[in-house]
GUVEXVO-432124 format. One record per residue (C-alpha): residue number from 1; residue in one letter; y, x, z. Coordinates in steps of 0.25 Angstrom, whole numbers, plus 5000, padded with zeros to 4 digits. Layout:
<pts>
NUM,A,Y,X,Z
...
</pts>
This chain:
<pts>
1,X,5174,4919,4957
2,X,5167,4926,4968
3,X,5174,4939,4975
4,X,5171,4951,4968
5,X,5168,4965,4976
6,X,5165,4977,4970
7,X,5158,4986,4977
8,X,5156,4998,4968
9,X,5155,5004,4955
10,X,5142,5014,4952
11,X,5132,5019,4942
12,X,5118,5015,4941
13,X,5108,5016,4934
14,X,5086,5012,4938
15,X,5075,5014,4933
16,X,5064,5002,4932
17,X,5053,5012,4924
18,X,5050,5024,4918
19,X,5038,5028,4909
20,X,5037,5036,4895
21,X,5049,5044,4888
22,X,5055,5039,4879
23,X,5067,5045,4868
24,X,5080,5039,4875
25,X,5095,5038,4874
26,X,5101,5048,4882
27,X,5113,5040,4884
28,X,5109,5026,4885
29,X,5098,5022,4895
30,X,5090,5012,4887
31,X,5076,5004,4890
32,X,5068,5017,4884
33,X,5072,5026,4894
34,X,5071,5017,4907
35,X,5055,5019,4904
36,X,5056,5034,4899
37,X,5052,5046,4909
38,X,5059,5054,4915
39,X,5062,5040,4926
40,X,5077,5038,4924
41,X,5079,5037,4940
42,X,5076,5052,4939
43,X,5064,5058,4948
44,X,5064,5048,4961
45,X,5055,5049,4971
46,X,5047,5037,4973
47,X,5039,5032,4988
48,X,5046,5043,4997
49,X,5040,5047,5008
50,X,5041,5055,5020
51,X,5028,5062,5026
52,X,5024,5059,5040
53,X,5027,5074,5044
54,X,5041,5072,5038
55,X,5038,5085,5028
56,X,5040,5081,5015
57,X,5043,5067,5007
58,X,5033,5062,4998
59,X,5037,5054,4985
60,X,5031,5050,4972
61,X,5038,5052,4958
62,X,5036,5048,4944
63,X,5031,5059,4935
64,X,5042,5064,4924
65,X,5033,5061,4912
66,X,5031,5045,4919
67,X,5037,5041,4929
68,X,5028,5030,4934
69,X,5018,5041,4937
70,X,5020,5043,4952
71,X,5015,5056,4959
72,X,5016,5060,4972
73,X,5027,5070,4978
74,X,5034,5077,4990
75,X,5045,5084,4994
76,X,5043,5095,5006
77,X,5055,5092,5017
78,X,5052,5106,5023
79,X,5052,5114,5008
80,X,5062,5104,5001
81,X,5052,5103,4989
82,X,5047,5094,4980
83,X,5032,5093,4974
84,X,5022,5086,4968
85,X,5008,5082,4977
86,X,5002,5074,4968
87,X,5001,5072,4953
88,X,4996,5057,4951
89,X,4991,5060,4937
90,X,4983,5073,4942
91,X,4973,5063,4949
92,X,4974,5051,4939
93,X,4975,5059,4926
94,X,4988,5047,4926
95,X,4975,5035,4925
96,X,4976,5023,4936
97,X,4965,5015,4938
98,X,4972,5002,4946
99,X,4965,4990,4954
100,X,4972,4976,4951
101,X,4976,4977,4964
102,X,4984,4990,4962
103,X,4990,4985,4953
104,X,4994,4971,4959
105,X,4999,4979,4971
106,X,5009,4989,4962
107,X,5015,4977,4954
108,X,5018,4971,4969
109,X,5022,4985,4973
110,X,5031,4986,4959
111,X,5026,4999,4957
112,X,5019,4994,4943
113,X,5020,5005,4934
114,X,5018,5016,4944
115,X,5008,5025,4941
116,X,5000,5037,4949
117,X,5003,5036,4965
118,X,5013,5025,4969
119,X,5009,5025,4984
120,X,5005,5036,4993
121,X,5006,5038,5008
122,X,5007,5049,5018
123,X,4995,5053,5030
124,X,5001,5051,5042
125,X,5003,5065,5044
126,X,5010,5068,5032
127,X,4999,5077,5026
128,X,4993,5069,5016
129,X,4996,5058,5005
130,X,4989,5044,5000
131,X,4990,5038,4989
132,X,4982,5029,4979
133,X,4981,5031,4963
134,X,4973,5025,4953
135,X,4965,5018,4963
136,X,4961,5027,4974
137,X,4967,5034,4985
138,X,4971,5050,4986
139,X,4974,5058,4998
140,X,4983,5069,4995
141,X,4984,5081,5005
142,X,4998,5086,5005
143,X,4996,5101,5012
144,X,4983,5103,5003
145,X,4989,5097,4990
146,X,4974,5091,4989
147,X,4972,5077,4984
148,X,4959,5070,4990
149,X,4953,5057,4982
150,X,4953,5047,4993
151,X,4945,5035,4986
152,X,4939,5033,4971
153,X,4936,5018,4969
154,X,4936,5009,4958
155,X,4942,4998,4967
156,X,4952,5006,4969
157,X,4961,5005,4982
158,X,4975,5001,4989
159,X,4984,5000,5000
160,X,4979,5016,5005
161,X,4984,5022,5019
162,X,4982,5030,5026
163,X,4978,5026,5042
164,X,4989,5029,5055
165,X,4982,5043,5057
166,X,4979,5046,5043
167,X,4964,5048,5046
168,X,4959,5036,5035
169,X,4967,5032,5023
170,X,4965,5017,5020
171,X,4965,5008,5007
172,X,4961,4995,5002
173,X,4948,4994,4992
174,X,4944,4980,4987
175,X,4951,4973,4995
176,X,4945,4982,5008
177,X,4950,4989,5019
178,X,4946,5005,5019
179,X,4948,5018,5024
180,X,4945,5033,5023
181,X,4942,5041,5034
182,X,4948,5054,5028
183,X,4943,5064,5037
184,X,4930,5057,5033
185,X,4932,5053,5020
186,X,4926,5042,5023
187,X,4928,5028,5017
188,X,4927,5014,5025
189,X,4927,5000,5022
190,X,4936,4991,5031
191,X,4934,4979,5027
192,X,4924,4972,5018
193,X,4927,4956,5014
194,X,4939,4961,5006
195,X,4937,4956,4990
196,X,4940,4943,4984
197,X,4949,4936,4990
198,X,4949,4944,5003
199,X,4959,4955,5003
200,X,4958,4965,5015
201,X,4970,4975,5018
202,X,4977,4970,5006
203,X,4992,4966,5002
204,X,4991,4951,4998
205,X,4998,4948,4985
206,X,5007,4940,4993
207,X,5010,4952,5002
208,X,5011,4961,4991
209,X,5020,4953,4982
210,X,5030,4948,4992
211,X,5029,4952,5006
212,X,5029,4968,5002
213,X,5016,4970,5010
214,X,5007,4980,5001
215,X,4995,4984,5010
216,X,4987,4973,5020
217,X,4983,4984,5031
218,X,4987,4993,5042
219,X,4983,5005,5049
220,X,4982,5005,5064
221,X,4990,5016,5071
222,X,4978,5023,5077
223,X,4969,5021,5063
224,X,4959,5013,5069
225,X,4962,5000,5062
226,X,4968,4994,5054
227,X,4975,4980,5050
228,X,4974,4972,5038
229,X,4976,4960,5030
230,X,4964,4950,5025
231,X,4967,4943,5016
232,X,4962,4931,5010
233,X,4966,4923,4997
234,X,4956,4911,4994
235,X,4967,4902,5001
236,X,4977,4908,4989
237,X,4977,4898,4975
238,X,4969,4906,4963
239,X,4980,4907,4950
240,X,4977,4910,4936
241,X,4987,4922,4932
242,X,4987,4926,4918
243,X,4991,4938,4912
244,X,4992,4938,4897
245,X,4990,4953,4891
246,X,4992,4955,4877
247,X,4977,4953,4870
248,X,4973,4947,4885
249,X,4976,4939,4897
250,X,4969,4939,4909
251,X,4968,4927,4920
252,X,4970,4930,4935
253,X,4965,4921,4945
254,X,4972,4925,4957
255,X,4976,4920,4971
256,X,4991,4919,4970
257,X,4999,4914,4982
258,X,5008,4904,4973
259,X,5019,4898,4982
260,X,5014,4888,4991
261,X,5000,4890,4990
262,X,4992,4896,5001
263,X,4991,4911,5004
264,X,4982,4921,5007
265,X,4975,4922,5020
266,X,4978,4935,5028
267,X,4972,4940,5042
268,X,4975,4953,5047
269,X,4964,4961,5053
270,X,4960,4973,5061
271,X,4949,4982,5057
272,X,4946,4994,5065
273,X,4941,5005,5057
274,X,4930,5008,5065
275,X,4922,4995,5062
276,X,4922,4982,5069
277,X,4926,4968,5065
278,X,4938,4966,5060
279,X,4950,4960,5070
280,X,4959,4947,5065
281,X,4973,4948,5068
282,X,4977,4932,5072
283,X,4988,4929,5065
284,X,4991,4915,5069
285,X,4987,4903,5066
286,X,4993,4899,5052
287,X,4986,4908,5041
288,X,4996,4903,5031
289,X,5006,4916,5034
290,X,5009,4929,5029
291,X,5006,4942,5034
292,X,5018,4953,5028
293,X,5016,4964,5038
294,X,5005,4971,5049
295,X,5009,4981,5055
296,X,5002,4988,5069
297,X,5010,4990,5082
298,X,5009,5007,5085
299,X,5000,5004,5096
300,X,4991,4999,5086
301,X,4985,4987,5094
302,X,4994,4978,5088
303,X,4998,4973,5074
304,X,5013,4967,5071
305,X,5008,4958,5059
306,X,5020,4950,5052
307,X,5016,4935,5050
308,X,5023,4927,5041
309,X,5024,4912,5039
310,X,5023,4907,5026
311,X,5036,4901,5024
312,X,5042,4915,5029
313,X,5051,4909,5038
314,X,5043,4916,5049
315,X,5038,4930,5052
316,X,5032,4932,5065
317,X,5027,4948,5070
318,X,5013,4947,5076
319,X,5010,4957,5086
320,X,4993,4956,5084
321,X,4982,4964,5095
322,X,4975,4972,5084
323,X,4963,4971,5094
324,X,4961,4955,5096
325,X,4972,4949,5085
326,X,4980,4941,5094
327,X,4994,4941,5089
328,X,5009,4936,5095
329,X,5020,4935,5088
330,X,5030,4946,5092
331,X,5041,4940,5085
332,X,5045,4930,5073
333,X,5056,4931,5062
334,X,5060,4917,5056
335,X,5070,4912,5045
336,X,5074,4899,5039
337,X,5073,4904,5024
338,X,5062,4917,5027
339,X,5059,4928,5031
340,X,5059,4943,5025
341,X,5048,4951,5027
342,X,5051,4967,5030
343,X,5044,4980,5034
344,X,5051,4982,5047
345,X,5042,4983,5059
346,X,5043,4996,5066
347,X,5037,4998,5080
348,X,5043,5008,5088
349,X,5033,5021,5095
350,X,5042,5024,5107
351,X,5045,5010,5112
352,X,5036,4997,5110
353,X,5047,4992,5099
354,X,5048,4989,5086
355,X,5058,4985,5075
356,X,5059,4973,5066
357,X,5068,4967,5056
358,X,5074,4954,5055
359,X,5082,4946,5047
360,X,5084,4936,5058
361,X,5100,4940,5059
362,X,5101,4938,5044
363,X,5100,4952,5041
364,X,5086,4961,5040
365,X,5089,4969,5054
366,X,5080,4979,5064
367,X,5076,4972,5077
368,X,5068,4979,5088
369,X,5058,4972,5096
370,X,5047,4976,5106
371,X,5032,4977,5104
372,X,5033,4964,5110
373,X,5042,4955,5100
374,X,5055,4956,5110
375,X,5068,4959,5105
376,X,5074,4973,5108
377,X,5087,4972,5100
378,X,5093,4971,5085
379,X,5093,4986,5079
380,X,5102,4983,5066
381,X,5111,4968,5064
382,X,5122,4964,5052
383,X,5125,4960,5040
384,X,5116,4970,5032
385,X,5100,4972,5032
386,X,5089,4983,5037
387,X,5082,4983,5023
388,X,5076,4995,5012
389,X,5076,4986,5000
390,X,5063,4990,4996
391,X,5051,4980,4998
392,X,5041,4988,5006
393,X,5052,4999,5013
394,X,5056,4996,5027
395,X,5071,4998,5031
396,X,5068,5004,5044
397,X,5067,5017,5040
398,X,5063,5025,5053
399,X,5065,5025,5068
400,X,5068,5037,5077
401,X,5063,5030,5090
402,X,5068,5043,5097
403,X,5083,5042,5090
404,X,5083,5028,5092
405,X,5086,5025,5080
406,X,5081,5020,5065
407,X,5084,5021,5050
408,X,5084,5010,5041
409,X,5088,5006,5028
410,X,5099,4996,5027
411,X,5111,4986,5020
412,X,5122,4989,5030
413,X,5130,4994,5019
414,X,5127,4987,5007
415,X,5117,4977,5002
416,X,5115,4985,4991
417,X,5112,4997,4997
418,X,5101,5001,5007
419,X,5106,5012,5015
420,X,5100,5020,5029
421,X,5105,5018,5041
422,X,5100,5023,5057
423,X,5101,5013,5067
424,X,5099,5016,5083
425,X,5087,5009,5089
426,X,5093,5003,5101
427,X,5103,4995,5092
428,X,5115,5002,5097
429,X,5122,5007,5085
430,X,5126,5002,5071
431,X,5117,5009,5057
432,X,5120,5022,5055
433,X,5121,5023,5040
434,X,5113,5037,5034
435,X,5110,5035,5019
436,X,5124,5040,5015
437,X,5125,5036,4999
438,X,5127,5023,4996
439,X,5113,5017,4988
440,X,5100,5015,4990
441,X,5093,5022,5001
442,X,5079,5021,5005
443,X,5074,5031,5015
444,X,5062,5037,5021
445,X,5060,5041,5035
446,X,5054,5054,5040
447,X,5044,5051,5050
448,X,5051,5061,5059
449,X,5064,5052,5056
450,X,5073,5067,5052
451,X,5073,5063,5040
452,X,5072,5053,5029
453,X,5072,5054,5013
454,X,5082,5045,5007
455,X,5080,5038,4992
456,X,5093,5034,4987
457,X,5100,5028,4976
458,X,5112,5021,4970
459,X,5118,5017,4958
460,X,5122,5031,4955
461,X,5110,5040,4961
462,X,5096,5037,4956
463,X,5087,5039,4967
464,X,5087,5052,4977
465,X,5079,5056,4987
466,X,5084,5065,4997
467,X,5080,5068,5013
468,X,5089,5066,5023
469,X,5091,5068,5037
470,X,5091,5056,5046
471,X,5105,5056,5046
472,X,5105,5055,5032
473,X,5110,5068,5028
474,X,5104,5073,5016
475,X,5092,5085,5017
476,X,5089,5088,5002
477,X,5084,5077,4990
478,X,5070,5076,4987
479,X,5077,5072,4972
480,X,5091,5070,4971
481,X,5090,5064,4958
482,X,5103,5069,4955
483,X,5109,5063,4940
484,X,5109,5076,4934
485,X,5108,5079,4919
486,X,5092,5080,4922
487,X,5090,5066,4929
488,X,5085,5058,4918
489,X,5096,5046,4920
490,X,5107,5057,4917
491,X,5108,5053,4902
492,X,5112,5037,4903
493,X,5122,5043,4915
494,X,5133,5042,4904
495,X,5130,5027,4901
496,X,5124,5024,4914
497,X,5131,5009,4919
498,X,5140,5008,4930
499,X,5138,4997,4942
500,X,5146,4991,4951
501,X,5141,4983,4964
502,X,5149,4972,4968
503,X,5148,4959,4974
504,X,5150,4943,4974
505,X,5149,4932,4983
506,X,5140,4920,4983
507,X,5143,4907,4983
508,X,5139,4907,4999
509,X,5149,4918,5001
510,X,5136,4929,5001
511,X,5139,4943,4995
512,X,5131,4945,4982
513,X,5131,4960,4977
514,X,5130,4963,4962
515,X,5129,4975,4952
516,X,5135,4975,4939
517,X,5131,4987,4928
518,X,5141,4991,4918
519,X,5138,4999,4905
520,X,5145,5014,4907
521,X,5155,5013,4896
522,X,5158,4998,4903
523,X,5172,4993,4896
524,X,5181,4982,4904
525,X,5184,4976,4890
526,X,5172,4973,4887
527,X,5164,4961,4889
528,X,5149,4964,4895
529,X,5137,4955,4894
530,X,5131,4954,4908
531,X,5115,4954,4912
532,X,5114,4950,4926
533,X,5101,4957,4930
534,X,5095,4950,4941
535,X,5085,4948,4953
536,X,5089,4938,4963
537,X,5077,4936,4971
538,X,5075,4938,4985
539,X,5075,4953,4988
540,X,5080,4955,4976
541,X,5091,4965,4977
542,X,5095,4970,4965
543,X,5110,4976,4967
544,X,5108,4987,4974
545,X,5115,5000,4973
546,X,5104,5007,4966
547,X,5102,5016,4956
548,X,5098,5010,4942
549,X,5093,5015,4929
550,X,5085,5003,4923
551,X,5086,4991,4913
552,X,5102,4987,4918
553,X,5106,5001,4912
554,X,5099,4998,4900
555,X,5106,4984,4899
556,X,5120,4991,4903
557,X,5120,5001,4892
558,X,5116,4990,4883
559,X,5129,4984,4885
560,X,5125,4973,4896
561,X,5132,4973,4911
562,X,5121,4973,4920
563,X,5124,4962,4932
564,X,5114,4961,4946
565,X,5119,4952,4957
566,X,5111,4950,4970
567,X,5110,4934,4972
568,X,5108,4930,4986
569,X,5094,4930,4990
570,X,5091,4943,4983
571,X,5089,4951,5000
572,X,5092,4962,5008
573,X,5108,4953,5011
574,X,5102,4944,5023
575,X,5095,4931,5026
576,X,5108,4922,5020
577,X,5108,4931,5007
578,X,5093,4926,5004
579,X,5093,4913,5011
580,X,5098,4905,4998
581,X,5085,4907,4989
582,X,5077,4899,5002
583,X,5071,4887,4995
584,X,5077,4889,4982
585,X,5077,4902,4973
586,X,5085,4901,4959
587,X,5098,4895,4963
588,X,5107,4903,4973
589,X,5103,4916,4966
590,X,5107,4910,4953
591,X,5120,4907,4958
592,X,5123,4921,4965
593,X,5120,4926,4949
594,X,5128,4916,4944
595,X,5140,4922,4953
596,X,5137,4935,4948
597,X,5137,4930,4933
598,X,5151,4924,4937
599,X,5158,4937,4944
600,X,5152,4942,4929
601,X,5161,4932,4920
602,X,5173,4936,4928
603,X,5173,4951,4921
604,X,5180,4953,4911
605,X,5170,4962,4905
606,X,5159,4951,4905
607,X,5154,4944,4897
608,X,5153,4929,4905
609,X,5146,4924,4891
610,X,5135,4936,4892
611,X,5128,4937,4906
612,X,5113,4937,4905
613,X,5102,4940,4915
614,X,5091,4946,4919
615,X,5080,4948,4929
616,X,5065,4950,4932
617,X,5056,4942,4942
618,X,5065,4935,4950
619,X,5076,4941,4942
620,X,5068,4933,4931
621,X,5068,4920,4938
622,X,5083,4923,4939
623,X,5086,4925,4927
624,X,5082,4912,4923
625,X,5089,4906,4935
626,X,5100,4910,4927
627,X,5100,4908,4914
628,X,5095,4893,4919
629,X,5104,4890,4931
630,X,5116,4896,4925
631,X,5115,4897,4909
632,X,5130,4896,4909
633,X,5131,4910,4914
634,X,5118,4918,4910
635,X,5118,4919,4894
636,X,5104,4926,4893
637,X,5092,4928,4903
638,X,5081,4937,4905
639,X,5071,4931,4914
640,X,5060,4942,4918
641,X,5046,4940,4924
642,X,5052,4927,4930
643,X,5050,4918,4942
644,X,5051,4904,4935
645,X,5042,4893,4945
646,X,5041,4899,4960
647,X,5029,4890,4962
648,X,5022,4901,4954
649,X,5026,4913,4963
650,X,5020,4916,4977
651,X,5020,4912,4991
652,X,5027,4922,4999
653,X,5039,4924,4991
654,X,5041,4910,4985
655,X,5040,4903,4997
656,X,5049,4914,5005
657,X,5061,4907,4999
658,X,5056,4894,4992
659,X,5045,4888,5002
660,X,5033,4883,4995
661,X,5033,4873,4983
662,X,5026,4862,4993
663,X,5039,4861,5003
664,X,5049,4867,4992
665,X,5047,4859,4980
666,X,5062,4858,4976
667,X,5065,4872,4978
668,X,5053,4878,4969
669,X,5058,4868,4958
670,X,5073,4871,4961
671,X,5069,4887,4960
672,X,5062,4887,4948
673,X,5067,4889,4934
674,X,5062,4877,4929
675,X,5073,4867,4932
676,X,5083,4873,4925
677,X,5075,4879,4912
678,X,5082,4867,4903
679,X,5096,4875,4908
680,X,5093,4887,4901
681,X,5103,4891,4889
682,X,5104,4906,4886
683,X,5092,4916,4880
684,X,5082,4919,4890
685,X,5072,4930,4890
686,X,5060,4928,4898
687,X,5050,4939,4902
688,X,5038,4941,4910
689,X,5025,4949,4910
690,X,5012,4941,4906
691,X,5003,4947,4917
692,X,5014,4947,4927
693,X,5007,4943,4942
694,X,5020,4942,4948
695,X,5028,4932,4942
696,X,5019,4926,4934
697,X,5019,4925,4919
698,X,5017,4908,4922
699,X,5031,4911,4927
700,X,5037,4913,4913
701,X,5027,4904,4905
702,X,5031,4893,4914
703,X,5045,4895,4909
704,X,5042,4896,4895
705,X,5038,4883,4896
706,X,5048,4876,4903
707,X,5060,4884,4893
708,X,5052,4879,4881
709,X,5051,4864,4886
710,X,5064,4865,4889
711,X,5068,4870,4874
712,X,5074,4882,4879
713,X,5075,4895,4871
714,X,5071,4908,4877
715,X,5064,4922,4874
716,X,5052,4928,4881
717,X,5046,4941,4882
718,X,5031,4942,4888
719,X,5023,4954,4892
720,X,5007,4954,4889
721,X,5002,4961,4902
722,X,5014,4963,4911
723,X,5017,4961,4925
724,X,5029,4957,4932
725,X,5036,4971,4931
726,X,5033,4973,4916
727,X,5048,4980,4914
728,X,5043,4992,4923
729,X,5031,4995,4912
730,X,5037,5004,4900
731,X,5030,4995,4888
732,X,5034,4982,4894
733,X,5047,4987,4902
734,X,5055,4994,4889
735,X,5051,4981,4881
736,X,5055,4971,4892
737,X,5068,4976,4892
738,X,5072,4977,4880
739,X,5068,4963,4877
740,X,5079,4960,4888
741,X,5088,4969,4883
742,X,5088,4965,4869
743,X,5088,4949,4874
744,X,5101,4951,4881
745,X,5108,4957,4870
746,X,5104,4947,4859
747,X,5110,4938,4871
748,X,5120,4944,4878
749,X,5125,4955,4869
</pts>
């Protein structure tokens, strides 16, 4: 039996959604009131922000009555008060009018069900805001409390920014470039062969899915150009995706990037927004590459464009003269697995430095370099990462060029929690540690660097929001979110489950981290049925000491022990913690579960004959890993929205870890589900949306047909319509759930 070392028992409880309110149990938290208003996380601010100026801290927050309905707020640093700038429903009437493409990009951004304004964005000088809703852009003037209509189109638009100087606010219309001169109000066409297959400025699905690049151009730092992505898909294979509705279905021939198929084309260009023609970049000579980052030099005659080879195991940095395109290769990253993709490149103003990150040590360190791709020195090293968590956040959070040091977010003290750390510039000194609390901490600078505003949690604290000084003292809480008799989570407090963090060891000898959920009146003598609720998947942390309120509650009060267990591969623990999915997914991380399902067995208040499990997306491929590989161990399965053949799923992210299916054959077959179909024994629910462009709905079909040829029993539940996160919608989401509930305790109970 593998060595056992508790870490620590607390309380948790998350939310996954929120919408109408609905007559509850006051004691109980059941699937009703995970849906019901007001949001049982309480009133946490969303998209933080500090102004330019450093005055005030700009949020969105859910309205009371539904909190999916986002409007736009602030609190005042200088009069340590809270208000309200805009009312999304005062300029809708609470109506959306959505291109395809706003849509696609929210699913992507898994923001579906968000309503109102989702995204905004300072002026440089901190006096104004942007943000799109409904389909065009409005400008909102903070001292003058004025909103001003920015566009009204039908084709709606995208991607909006403002430029370096704030002078032009810029967008993405049909698949064109434009900008607004604001002092002008004046409207101007960029570029003009965008349409079809040509996409100019534009996030390819690939980028958007899986590189967590959003936006295909880039301001200049003097406003007078700017670089973008042209991208072409007449190379990409055309696939027939259909989405079955419930009187109707629809057929989508699209260009999907299947594993090993070619890719889009993609140039990056200069267009100067005075006229003239538009500048190439050269970058290289194969074109078969991926571009995940551009960014420009401050001195804003160069760009620093990120080229990718497409087996990943090579990332090069281009430093490219934005005035002729010739390029060189400042420095190169390479692996024998592949390589991660991150959001850290800052360039220095006092000095002609920047800093990168690197896992080259094993670990996602800082390094800083000169302009010219030499090696200053290490800024952080060990046994820990520089990482947020969040997809599209950077961990380096500031630089104070003139202290000499900068602020980051970082592992050093647990994998499971991010924390915040200062670190000195010249390398000379260990990370200072400044978030005090143990948790989750993810922190927003001031541009002055005095300040930063702090969004925390832990299994006991449901998110807070406080401003601290940079030393990490505490100024005041923008919203404390304190469990008080008027938080709306106070009446399950009584029955909320405990948790207790612990950990285990892999075969390998690697640590593996788990989080076990006991029901509040949990009794020793009893014996427990066990739902291992799993992910596994690369960058797929689940155990995290975070607060929760979700599904899991629901499952512990319904009698179940609620089980997670970070397999190796799932990130954020080093290079040798992922390494074992390279070239075959669906076996290592099987195992690592199946240690968990044993440390379970040896309780005494466990039931070894009960333990099911459950996961969505990958968590769904893994569930039915499970249940196949090991039906000695699992007695029932719930399979969500699964992966089943990863010859169906896309370039980027398949071939990061499998190759493609021309040089990999045996691994894609290994790595699929279908091989070990004929081992299934216990019930298995399977569930998947019928429109779902994601993973597929083919995924799941594919499956039904290789269970029944095989004679094998199982239940199904399908969703006319949905996409791949149908749980977050209320009609869908309340039903899903309680189809998974009720499967598991004809099953298990």
């Amino acid at each position: 039996m593998s060595q056992i070392r508790p870490l620590s028992t607390l309380i948790i409880g998350c939310m996954l959604g929120s919408y109408a309110v609905a007559d509850v149990d006051t004691t109980i938290l059941d699937i009703e009131r995970l849906y019901a208003a007001p949001n049982l996380n309480g009133p946490a601010p969303k998209s933080v922000r500090i102004s330019p100026d450093s005055v005030r801290v700009s949020f969105l927050r859910g309205k009371d009555s539904d909190p999916l309905q986002m409007d736009l707020w602030e609190y005042s640093i200088e009069d340590d008060d809270m208000r309200l700038l805009v009312d999304s429903t005062a300029l809708t009437g609470g109506a959306e009018d959505l291109s395809e493409q706003e849509l696609a990009r929210r699913e992507r951004l898994r923001i579906v069900g968000q309503r109102g304004i989702v995204s905004y964005q300072f002026s440089p000088d901190g006096k104004a805001l942007l943000f799109p809703l409904s389909g065009d852009l409005f400008l909102y003037e903070i001292a003058a409390g004025k909103i001003r209509q920015l566009t009204a189109s039908d084709a709606g638009e995208t991607d909006p920014k403002f430029s370096a100087t704030g002078k032009y606010v810029s967008f993405v219309r049909e698949q064109n470039l434009f900008v607004i001169d604001l002092d002008r109000d004046e409207e101007r066409q960029l570029t003009s062969d965008g349409g079809g297959l040509i996409k100019n400025g534009m996030a390819e699905f690939i980028a958007q899915e899986e590189m967590d690049r959003y936006t295909g151009y880039w301001w200049s730092p003097d406003d007078s150009a700017i670089a973008f992505t042209r991208v072409d898909e007449s190379p990409v294979q055309v696939s027939k995706r259909f989405e079955v509705y419930a009187e109707d279905f629809k057929v989508y021939e699209q260009r999907y990037p299947a594993t090993g198929t070619p890719n889009a084309l993609i140039q990056v260009g200069v267009v100067e927004l005075d006229g003239g023609e538009i500048r190439w970049m050269d970058l290289g000579d194969d074109a078969d590459i991926y571009v995940p980052r551009v960014d420009w030099f401050p001195t804003g005659d160069f760009l620093a464009v990120q080229r990718q080879s497409r087996d990943q195991k090579r990332l090069d940095l281009l430093k490219v003269d934005a005035g002729n395109g010739k390029s060189r290769v400042l420095l190169t990253e390479s692996s024998t697995t592949w390589i991660n993709l991150h959001n850290e490149l800052h360039f220095l103003e006092s000095t002609k430095r920047f800093i990168w990150l690197s896992e080259r040590s094993g670990h996602m360190h800082l390094y800083l370099y000169g302009n010219e791709g030499e090696l200053i020195h290490p800024l952080t090293a060990g046994e820990w990462d520089v990482v947020d968590g969040a997809r599209t956040r950077s961990a380096l959070l500031h630089v104070d060029e003139d202290a000499g040091t900068l602020y980051i977010t970082a592992t050093l003290d647990s994998p499971i929690e991010r924390n915040i750390y200062a670190v000195k510039l010249d390398g000379s000194a260990a990370p200072k540690r400044l978030s005090n609390a143990a948790g989750w901490h993810k922190a927003t600078f001031a541009a002055n660097g005095e300040f930063y505003v702090d969004s925390f949690e832990n299994a006991t604290t449901p998110p807070q929001v406080a401003v601290h000084r940079k030393d990490g003292s505490r100024i005041a809480f923008i919203e404390e979110n304190a469990l008080s008799e008027s938080h709306p989570y106070h009446p399950y407090l009584a029955t909320q489950p405990t948790t207790e963090f612990g950990t285990l060891e892999a075969e390998d000898g690697q640590t593996l981290y788990y989080r076990i959920k006991k029901p509040g009146d949990f009794d020793a003598s009893k014996r427990y049925a066990v739902i291992v609720s799993v992910y596994g998947g690369p960058q797929g942390q689940r155990v995290t000491n975070k607060w929760s309120a979700g599904f899991e509650e629901v499952l512990v009060n319904n009698g179940f022990i609620v089980f997670s267990l970070d397999n190796r591969g799932t990130g954020f623990r080093g290079t040798r913690f992922d390494a074992p999915l390279y070239r075959q997914m669906g076996q290592i991380e099987v195992i690592d579960q199946v240690v968990g399902a044993n440390f379970l067995k040896s309780l005494d208040y466990v039931d070894a004959d009960r333990i099911g499990v459950f996961g969505w997306s990958y968590g769904g491929y893994m569930a039915l890993m499970c249940m196949m590989q090991a039906p000695e161990v699992f007695a029932a399965g719930v399979s969500g929205a699964p992966v089943t053949d990863w010859a169906l799923y896309d370039t980027h992210y398949t071939e990061r870890y499998l190759g493609t299916p021309q040089d990999n054959a045996d691994g894609y077959a290994a790595s699929s589900v279908f091989p070990y179909v004929q081992d299934l024994a216990g019930p298995l629910l399977i569930i998947h949306g019928m429109a779902d462009d994601n993973v597929l709905f083919s995924n799941s079909t594919k499956l039904f047909d290789a269970l029944q040829e095989q004679q094998r029993e199982f239940d199904m539940m399908t969703y006319p319509g949905s996409k791949h996160a149908l749980l977050r919608v209320p009609s869908t989401g309340k039903h899903g759930y309680s189809k998974i509930l009720r499967f598991f305790e004809l099953h298990l109970q």
